[in-house]
gemmi code that builds the backbone of each chain (N, CA, C; Angstrom):
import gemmi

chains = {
    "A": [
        ("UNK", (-10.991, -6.705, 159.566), (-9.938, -5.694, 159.450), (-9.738, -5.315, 157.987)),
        ("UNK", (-9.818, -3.931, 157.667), (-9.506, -3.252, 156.684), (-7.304, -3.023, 156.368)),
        ("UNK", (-7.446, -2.684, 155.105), (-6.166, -2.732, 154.927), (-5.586, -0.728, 154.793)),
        ("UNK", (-5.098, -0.476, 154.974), (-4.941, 1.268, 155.216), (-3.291, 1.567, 154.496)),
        ("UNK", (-2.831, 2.580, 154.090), (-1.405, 2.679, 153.915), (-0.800, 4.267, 154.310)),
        ("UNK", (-0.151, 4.447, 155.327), (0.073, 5.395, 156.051), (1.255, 6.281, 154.704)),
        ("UNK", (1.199, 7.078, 154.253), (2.170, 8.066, 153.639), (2.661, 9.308, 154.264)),
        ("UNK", (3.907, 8.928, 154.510), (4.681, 10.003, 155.866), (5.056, 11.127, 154.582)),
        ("UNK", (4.486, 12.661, 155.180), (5.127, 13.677, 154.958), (5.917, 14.353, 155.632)),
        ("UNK", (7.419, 14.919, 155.267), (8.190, 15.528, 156.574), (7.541, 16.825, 156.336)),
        ("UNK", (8.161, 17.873, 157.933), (8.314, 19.098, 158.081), (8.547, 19.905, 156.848)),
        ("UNK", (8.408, 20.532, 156.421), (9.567, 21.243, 155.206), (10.504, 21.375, 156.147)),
        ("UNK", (11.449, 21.708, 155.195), (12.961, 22.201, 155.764), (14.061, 21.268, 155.187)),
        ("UNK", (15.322, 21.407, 156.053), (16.487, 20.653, 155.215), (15.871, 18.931, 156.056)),
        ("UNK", (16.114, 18.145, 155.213), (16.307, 16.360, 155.559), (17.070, 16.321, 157.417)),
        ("UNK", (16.854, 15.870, 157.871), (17.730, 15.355, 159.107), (18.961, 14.804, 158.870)),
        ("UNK", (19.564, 15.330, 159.696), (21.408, 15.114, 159.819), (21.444, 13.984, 160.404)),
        ("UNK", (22.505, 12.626, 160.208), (22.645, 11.588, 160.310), (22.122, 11.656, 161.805)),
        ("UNK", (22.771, 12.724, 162.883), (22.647, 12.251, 164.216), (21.123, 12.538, 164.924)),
        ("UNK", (20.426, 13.414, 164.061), (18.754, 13.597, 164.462), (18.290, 12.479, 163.990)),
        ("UNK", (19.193, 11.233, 162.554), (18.330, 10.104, 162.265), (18.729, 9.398, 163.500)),
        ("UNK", (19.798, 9.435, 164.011), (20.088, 7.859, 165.075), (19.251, 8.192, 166.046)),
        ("UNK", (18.500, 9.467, 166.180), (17.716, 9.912, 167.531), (16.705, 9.339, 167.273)),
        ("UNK", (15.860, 9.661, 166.029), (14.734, 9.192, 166.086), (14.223, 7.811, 165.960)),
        ("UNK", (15.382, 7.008, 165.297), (15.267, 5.653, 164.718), (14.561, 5.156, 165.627)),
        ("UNK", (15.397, 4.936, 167.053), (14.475, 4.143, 167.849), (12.944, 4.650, 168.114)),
        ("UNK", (12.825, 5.839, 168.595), (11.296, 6.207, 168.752), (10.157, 5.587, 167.478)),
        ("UNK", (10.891, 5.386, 166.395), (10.071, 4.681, 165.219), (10.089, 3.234, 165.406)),
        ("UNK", (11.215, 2.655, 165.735), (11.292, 1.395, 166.040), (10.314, 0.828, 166.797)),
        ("UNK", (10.154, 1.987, 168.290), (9.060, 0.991, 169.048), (7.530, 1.390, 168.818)),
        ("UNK", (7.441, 2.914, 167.733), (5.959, 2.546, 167.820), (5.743, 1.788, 166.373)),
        ("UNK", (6.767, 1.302, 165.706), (6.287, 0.076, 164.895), (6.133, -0.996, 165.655)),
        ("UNK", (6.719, -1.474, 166.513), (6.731, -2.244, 167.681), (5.130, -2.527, 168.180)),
        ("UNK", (4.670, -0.729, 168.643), (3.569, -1.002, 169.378), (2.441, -1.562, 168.341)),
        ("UNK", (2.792, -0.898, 167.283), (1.532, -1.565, 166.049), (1.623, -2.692, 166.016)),
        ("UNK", (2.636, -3.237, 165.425), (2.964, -4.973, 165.479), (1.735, -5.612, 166.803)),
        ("UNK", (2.966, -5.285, 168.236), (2.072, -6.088, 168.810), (0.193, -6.103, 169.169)),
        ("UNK", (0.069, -4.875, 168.692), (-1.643, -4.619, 168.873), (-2.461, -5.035, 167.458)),
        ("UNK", (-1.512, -5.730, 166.483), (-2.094, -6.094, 165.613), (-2.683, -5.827, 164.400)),
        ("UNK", (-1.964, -4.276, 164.032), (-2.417, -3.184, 163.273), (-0.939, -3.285, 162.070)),
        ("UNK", (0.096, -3.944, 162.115), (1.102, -3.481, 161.388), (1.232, -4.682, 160.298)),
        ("UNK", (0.978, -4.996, 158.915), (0.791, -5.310, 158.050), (1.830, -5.786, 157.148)),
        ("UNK", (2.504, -4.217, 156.822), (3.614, -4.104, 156.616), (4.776, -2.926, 157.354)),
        ("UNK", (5.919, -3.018, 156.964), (6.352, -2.172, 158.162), (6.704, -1.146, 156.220)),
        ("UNK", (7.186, -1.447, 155.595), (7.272, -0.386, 154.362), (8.461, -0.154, 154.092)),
        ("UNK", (8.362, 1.119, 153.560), (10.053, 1.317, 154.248), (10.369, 2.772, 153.661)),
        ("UNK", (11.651, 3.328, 154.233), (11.451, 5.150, 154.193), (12.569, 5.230, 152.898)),
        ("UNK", (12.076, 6.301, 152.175), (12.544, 6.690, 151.099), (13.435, 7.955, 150.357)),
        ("UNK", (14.445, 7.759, 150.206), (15.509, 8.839, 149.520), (15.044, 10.280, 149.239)),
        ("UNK", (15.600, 10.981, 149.377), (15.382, 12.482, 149.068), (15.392, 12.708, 147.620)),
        ("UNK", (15.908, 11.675, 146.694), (15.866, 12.190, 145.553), (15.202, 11.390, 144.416)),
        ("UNK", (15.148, 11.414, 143.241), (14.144, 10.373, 142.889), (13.955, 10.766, 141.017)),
        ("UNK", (13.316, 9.960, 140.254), (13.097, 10.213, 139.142), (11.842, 10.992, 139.033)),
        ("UNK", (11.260, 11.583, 137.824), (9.806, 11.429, 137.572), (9.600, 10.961, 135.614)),
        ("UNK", (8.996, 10.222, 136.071), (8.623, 9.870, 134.498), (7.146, 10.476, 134.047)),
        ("UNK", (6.943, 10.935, 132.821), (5.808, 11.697, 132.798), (5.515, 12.043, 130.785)),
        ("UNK", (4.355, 12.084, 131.100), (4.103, 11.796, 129.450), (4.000, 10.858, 128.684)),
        ("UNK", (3.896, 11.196, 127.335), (3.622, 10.160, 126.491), (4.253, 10.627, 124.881)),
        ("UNK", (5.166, 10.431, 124.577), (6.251, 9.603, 124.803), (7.078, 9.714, 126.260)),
        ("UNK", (7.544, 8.942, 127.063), (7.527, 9.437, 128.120), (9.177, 10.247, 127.928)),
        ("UNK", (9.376, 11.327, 129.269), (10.336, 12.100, 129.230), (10.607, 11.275, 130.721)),
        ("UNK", (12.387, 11.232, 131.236), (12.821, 11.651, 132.728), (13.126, 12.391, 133.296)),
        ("UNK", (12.908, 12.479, 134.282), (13.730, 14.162, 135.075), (13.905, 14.146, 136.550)),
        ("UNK", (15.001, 14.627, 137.236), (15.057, 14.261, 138.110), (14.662, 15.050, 138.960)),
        ("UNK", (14.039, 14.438, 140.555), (13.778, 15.007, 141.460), (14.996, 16.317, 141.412)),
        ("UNK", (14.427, 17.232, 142.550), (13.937, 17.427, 143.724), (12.835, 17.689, 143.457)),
        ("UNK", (11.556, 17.311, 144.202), (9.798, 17.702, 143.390), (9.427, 19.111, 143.257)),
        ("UNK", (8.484, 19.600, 142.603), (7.987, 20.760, 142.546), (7.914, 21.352, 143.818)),
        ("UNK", (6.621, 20.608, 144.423), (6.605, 20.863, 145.257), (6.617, 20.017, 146.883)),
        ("UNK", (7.910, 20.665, 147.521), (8.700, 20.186, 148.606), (7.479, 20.113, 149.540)),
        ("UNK", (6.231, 20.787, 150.137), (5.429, 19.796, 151.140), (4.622, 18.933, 150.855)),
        ("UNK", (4.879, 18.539, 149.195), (4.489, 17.120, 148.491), (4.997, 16.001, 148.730)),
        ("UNK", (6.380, 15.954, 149.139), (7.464, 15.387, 149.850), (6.982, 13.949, 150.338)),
        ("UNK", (6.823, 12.931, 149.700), (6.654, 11.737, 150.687), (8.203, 10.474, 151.159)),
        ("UNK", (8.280, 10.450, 152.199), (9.470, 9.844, 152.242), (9.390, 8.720, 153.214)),
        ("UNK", (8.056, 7.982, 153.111), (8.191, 6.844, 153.661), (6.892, 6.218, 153.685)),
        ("UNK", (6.518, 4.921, 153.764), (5.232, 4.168, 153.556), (5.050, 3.325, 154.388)),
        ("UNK", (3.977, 2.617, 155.207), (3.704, 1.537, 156.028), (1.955, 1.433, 155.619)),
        ("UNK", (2.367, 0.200, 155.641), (1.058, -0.470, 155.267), (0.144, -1.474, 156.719)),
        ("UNK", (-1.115, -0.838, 156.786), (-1.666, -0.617, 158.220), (-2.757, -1.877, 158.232)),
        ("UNK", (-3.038, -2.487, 159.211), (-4.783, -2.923, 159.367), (-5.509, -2.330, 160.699)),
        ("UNK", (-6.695, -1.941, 159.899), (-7.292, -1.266, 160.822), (-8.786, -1.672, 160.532)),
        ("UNK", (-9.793, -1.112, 161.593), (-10.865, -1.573, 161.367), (-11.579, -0.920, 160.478)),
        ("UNK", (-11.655, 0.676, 160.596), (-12.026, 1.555, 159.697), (-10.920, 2.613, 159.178)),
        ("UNK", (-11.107, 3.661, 158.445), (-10.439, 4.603, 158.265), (-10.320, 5.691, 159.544)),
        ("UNK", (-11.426, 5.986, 160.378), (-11.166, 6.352, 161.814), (-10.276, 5.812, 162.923)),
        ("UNK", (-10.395, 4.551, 162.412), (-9.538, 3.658, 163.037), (-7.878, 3.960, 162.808)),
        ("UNK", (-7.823, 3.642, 161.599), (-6.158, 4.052, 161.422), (-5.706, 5.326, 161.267)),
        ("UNK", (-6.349, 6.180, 160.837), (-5.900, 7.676, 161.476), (-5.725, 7.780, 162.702)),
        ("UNK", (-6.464, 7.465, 163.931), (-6.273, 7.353, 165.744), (-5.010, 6.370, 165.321)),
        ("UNK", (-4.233, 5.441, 164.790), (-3.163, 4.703, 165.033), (-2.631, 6.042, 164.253)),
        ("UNK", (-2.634, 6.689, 163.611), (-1.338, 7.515, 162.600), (-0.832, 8.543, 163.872)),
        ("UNK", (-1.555, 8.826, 165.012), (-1.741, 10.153, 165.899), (-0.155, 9.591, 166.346)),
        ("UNK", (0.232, 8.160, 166.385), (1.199, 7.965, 167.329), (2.785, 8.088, 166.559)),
        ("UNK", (2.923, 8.562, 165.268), (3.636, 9.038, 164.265), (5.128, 9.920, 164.908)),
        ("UNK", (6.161, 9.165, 164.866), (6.545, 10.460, 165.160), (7.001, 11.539, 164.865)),
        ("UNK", (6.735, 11.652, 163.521), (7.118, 12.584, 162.704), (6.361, 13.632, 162.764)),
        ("UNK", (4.916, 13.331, 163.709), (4.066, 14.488, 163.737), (4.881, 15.361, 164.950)),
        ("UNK", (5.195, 14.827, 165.938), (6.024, 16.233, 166.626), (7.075, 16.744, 166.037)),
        ("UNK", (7.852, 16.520, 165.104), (8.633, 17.676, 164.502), (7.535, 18.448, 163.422)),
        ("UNK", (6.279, 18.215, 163.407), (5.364, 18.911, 162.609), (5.463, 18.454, 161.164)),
        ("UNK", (5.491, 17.250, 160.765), (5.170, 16.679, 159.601), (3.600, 15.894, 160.002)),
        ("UNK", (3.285, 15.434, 158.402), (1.859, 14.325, 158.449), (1.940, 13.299, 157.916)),
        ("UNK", (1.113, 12.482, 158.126), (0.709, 11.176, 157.747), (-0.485, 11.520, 156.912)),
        ("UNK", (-0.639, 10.633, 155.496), (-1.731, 10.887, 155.117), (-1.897, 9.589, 154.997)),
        ("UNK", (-3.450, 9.149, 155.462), (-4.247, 7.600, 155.409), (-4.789, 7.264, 154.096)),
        ("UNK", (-4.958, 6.338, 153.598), (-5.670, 6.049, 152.674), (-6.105, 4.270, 152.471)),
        ("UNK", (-7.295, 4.795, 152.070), (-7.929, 3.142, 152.131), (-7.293, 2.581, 150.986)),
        ("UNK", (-6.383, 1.039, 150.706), (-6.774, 0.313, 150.247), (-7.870, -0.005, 149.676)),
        ("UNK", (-7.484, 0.113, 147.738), (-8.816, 0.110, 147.124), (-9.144, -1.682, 146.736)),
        ("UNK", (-10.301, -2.395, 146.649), (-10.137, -3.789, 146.309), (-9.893, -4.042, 145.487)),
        ("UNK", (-9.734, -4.728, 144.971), (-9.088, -5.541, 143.264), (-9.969, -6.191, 142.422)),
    ],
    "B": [
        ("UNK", (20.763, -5.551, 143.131), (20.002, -4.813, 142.804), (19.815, -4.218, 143.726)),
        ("UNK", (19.112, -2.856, 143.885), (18.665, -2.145, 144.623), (17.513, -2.056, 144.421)),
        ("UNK", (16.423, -1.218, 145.404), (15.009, -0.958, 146.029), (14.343, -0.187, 145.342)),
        ("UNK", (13.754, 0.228, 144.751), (12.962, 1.579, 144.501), (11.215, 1.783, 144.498)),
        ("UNK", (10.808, 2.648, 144.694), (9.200, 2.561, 144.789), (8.943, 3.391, 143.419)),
        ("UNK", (7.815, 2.877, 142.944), (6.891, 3.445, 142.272), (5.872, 4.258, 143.033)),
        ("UNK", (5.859, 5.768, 142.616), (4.664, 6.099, 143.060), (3.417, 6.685, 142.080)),
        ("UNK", (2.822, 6.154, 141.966), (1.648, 6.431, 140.913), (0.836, 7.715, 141.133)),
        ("UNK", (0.744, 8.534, 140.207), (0.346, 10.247, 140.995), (-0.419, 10.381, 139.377)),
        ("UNK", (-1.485, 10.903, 139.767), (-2.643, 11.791, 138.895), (-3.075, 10.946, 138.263)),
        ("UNK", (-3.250, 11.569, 137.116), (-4.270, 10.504, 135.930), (-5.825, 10.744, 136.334)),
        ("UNK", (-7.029, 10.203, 134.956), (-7.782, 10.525, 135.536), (-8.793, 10.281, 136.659)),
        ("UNK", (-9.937, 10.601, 136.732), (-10.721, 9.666, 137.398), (-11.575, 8.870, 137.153)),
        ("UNK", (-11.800, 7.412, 137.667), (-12.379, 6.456, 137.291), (-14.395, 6.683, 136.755)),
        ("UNK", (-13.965, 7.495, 135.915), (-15.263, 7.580, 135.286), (-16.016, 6.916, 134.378)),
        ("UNK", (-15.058, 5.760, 134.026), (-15.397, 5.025, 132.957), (-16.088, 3.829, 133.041)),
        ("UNK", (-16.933, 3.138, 132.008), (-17.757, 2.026, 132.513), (-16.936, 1.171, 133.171)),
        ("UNK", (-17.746, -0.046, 133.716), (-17.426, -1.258, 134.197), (-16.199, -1.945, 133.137)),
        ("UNK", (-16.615, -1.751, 131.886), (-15.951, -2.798, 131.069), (-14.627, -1.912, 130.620)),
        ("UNK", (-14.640, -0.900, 130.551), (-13.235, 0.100, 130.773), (-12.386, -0.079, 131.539)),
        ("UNK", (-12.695, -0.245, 132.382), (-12.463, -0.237, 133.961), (-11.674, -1.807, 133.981)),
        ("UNK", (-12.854, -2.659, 133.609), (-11.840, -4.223, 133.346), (-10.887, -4.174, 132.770)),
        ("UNK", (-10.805, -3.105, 131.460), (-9.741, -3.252, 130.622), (-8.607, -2.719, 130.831)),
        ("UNK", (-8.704, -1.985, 131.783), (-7.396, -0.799, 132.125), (-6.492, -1.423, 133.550)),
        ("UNK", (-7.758, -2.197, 134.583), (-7.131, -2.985, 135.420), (-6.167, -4.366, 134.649)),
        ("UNK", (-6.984, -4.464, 133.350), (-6.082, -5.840, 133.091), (-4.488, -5.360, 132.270)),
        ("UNK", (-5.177, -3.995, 131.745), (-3.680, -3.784, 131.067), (-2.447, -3.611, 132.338)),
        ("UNK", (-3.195, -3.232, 133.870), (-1.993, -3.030, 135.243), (-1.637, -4.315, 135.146)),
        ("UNK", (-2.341, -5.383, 135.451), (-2.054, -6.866, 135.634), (-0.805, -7.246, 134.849)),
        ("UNK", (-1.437, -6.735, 133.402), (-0.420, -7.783, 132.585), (0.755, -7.142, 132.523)),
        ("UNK", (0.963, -5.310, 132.826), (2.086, -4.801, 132.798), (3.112, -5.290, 134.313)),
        ("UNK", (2.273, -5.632, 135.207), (3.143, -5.888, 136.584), (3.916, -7.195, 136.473)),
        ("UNK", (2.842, -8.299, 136.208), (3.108, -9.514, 135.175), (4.050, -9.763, 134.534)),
        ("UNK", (4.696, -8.466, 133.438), (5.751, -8.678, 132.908), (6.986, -8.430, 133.999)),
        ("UNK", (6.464, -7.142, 134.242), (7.877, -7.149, 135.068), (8.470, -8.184, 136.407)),
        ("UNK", (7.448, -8.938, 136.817), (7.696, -9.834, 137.688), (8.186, -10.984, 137.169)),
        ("UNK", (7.945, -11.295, 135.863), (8.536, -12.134, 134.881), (10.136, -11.835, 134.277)),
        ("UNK", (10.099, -10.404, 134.665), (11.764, -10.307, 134.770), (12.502, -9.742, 135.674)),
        ("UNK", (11.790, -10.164, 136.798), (12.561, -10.533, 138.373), (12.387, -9.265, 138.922)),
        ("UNK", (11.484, -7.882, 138.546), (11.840, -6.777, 138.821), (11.392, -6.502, 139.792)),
        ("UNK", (9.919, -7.252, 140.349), (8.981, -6.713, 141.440), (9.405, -7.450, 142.536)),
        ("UNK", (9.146, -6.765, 143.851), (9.468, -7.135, 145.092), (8.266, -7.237, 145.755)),
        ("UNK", (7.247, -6.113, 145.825), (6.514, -6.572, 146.008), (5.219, -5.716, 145.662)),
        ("UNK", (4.068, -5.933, 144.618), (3.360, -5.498, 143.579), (2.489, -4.536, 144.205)),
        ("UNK", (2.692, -3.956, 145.203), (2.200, -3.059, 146.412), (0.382, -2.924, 145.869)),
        ("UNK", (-0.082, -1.814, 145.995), (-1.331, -1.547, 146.059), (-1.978, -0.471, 145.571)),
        ("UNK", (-3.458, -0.440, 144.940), (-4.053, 0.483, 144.523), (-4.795, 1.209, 145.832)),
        ("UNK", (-4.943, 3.016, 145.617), (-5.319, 3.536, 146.649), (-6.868, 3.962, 146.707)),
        ("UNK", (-8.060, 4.253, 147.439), (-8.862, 4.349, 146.843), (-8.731, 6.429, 147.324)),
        ("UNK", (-9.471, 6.880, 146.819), (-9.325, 8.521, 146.427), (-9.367, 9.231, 147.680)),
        ("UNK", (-10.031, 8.950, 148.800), (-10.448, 9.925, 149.843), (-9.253, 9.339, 150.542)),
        ("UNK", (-9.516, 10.030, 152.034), (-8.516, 9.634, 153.314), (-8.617, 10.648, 154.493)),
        ("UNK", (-7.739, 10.929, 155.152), (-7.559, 11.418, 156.254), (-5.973, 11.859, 156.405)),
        ("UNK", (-5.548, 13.292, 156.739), (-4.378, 14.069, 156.785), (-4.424, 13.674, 158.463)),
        ("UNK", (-3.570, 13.522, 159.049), (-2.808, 13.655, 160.370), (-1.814, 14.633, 160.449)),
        ("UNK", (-1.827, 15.895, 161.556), (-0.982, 16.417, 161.383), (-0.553, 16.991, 162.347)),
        ("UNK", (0.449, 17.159, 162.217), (1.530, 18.448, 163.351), (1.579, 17.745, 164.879)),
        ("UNK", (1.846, 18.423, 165.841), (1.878, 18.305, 166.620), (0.862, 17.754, 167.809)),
        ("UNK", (-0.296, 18.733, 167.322), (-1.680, 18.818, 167.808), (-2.673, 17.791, 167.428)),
        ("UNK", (-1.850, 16.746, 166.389), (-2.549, 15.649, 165.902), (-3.872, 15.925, 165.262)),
        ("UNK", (-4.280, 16.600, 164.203), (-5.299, 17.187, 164.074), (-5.777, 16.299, 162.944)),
        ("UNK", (-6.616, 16.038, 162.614), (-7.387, 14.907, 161.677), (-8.083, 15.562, 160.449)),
        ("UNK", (-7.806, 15.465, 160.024), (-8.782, 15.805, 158.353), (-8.899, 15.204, 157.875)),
        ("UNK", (-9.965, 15.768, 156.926), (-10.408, 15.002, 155.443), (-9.637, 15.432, 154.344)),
        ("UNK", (-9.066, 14.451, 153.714), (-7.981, 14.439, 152.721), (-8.332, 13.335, 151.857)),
        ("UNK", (-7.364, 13.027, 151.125), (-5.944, 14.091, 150.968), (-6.298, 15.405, 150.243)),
        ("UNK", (-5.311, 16.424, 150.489), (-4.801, 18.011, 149.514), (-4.912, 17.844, 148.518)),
        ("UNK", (-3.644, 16.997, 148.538), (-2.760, 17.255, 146.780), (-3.883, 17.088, 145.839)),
        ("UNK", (-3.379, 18.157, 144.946), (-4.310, 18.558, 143.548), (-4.686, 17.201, 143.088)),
        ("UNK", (-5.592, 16.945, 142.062), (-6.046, 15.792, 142.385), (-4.423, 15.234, 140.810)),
        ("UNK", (-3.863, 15.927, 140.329), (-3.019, 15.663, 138.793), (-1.258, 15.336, 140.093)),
        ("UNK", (-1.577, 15.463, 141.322), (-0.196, 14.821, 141.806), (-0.804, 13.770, 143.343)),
        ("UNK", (-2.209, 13.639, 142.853), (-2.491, 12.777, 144.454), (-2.033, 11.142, 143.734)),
        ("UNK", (-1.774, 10.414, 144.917), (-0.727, 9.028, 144.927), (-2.402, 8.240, 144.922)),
        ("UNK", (-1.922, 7.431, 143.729), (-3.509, 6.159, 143.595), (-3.054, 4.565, 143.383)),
        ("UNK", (-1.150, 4.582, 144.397), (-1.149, 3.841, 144.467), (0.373, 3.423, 144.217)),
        ("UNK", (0.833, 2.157, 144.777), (2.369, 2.302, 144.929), (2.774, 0.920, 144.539)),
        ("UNK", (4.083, 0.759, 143.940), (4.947, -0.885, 143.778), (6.156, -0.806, 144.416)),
        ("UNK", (6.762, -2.022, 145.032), (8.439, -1.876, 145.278), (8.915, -2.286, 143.633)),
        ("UNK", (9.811, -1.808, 143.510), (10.448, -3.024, 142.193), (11.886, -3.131, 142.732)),
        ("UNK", (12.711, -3.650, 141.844), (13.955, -4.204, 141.886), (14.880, -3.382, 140.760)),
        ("UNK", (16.187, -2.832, 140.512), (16.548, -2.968, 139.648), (18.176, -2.522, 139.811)),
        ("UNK", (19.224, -2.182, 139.053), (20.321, -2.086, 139.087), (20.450, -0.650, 139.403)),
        ("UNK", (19.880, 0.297, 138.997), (20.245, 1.170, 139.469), (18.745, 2.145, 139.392)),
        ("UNK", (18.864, 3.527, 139.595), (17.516, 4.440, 139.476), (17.582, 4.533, 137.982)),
        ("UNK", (18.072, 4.624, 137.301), (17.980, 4.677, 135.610), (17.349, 3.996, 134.962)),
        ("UNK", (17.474, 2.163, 135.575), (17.131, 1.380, 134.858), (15.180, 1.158, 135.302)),
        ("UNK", (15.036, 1.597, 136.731), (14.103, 1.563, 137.553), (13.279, 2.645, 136.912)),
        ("UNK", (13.772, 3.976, 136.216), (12.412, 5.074, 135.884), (12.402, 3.927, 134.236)),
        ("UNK", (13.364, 3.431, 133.737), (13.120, 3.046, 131.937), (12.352, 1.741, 132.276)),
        ("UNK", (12.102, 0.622, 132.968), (10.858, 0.159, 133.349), (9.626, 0.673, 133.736)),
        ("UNK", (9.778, 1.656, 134.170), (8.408, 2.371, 134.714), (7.560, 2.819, 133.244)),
        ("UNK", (8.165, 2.935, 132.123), (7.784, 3.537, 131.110), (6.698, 2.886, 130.553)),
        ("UNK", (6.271, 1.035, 130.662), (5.542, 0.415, 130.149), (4.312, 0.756, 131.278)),
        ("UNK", (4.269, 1.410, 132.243), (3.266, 1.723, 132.854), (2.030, 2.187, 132.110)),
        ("UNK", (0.903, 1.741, 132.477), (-0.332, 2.130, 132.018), (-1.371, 3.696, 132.754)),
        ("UNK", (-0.483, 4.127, 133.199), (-1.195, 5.242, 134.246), (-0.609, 6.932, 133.042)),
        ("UNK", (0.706, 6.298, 132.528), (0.369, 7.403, 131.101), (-0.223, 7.681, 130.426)),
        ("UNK", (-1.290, 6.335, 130.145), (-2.790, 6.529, 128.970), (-3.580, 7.663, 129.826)),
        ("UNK", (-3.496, 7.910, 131.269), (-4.444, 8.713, 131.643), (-4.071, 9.885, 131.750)),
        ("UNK", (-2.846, 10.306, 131.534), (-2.112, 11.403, 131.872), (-1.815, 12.000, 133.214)),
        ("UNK", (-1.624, 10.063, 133.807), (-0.764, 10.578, 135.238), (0.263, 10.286, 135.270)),
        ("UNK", (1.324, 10.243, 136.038), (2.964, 9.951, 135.972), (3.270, 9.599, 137.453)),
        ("UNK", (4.604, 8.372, 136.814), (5.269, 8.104, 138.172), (6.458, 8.289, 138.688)),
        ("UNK", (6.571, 8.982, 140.163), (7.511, 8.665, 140.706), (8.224, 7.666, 141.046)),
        ("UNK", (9.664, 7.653, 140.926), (10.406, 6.495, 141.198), (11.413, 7.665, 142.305)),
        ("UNK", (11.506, 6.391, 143.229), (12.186, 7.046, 144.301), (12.809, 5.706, 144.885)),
        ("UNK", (14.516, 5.674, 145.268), (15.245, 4.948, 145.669), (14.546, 4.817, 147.610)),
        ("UNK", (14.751, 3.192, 147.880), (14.832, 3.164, 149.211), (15.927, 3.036, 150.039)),
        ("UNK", (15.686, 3.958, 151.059), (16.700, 4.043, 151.756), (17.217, 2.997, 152.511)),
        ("UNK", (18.707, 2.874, 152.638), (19.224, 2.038, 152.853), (19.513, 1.974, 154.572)),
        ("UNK", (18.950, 1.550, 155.605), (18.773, 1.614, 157.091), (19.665, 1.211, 157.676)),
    ],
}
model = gemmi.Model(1)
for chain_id, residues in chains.items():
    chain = gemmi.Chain(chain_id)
    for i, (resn, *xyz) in enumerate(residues, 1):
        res = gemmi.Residue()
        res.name, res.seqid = resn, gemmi.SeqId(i, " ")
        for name, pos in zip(("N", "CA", "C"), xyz):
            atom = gemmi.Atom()
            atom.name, atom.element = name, gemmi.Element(name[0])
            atom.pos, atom.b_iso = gemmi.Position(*pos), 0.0
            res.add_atom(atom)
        chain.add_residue(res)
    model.add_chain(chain)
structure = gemmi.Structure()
structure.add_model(model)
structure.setup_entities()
C-alpha cells in the first residue's frame, strides 16, 4: 500500500451555512467510516477555515487571505492508503463534496 | 494553542543534483526539527510528489492533474501548533521553500 493525500476543493460560491454543515457532517462521517473500515484511511486530516495567512518572499511579507484565486480554495485534507494512484482516485469518487460540484485533488506521497 | 496547517505552494522544480537535493531536504529537516523542539509541530505532515489526479463534480470525472499553475501547486503540508494565526504565519518564516521562491499558506483548523 501506497500513501496518497486527498485535497478537497469546494464549489465556488459563498462557504455553507451552519445548517448545510450539520447536513453534510454525517454523510462525511460515514464515508470516512467506509474508508476506515476497508482499510484505505490513514489519516482522517482535518477541514480548514475560510481564512488564512500567506507568507511570501524574501524578506518575507504577511497578508491575509481571502486567496487570489477562490477555485484555488483548499479547505480540507485526508491522508489515504491506496494501492496505486488509480486506486485512490476510484476511493476520492465517494467524496461528498463532489455532488455539490467541488474536487478532490490526489496526490502521491513523495518518499523521503 | 490552536491548529493551523502549513501549506507549501510553488517554488522551483527539483532540478538540481543529488547533492542539492540532500542539502535542501536537510535544511526541511533541521527547520521542522526546530520547531518541534519548541513544541510547535503536531504533526510534520508530508512532501507531495508533482503529478496526480483531479476528481470532479458530480459526474466523478478523473483527470490528470493537478491545474494549479505550477508557482501556486501544494508540494506539501505540516499541522503546527501555536497561540494564535500571527504567531503561526511568524514561524512559518524560517521555512526553506522561500530560497525557491515558493510561499506558504497558513490556514487555521477548523474547529468541529
Amino acid at each position: 500500500m501506497n500513501a496518497f493525500l486527498f485535497l478537497y476543493r469546494p464549489p465556488e460560491g459563498p462557504p455553507l451555512t451552519p445548517q448545510q454543515m450539520a447536513e453534510v457532517m454525517p454523510v462525511w462521517m460515514a464515508w470516512m467510516k467506509s474508508l476506515d473500515e476497508r482499510g484505505h484511511l490513514k489519516h482522517a486530516g482535518n477541514p480548514l477555515a475560510r481564512s488564512g495567512k500567506i507568507v511570501r518572499g524574501k524578506p518575507q511579507t504577511v497578508s491575509d487571505g481571502p486567496f487570489a484565486e477562490a477555485k484555488d480554495l483548499i479547505n480540507g485534507y485526508t491522508l489515504i492508503q491506496a494501492s496505486d494512484l488509480a486506486q485512490a482516485a476510484e476511493l476520492a469518487k465517494g467524496c461528498p463534496m463532489l455532488d455539490g460540484g467541488g474536487s478532490v485533488e490526489v496526490r502521491a506521497i513523495a518518499p523521503m | 494553542m490552536s491548529e493551523f496547517v502549513y501549506l507549501y505552494r510553488g517554488g522551483e522544480e527539483r532540478t538540481s543534483s543529488p547533492q542539492e537535493m540532500q542539502q535542501i531536504m536537510q535544511r526541511w529537516v533541521d527547520w521542522l526539527q526546530g520547531l518541534a523542539g519548541q513544541g510547535h509541530i503536531k504533526d510534520k505532515g508530508n512532501p507531495l510528489e508533482r503529478g496526480g489526479k483531479i476528481v470532479r463534480g458530480r459526474q466523478k470525472t478523473v483527470s490528470d492533474g493537478p491545474f494549479a499553475e505550477a508557482k501556486d501547486l501544494v508540494g506539501g503540508y505540516t499541522l503546527v501548533e501555536a497561540k494564535d494565526i500571527d504567531q503561526a504565519a511568524e514561524l512559518s518564516k524560517g521555512c526553506p521553500i522561500f530560497d525557491a521562491g515558493g510561499y506558504v499558506e497558513v490556514r487555521p483548523v477548523m474547529k468541529m
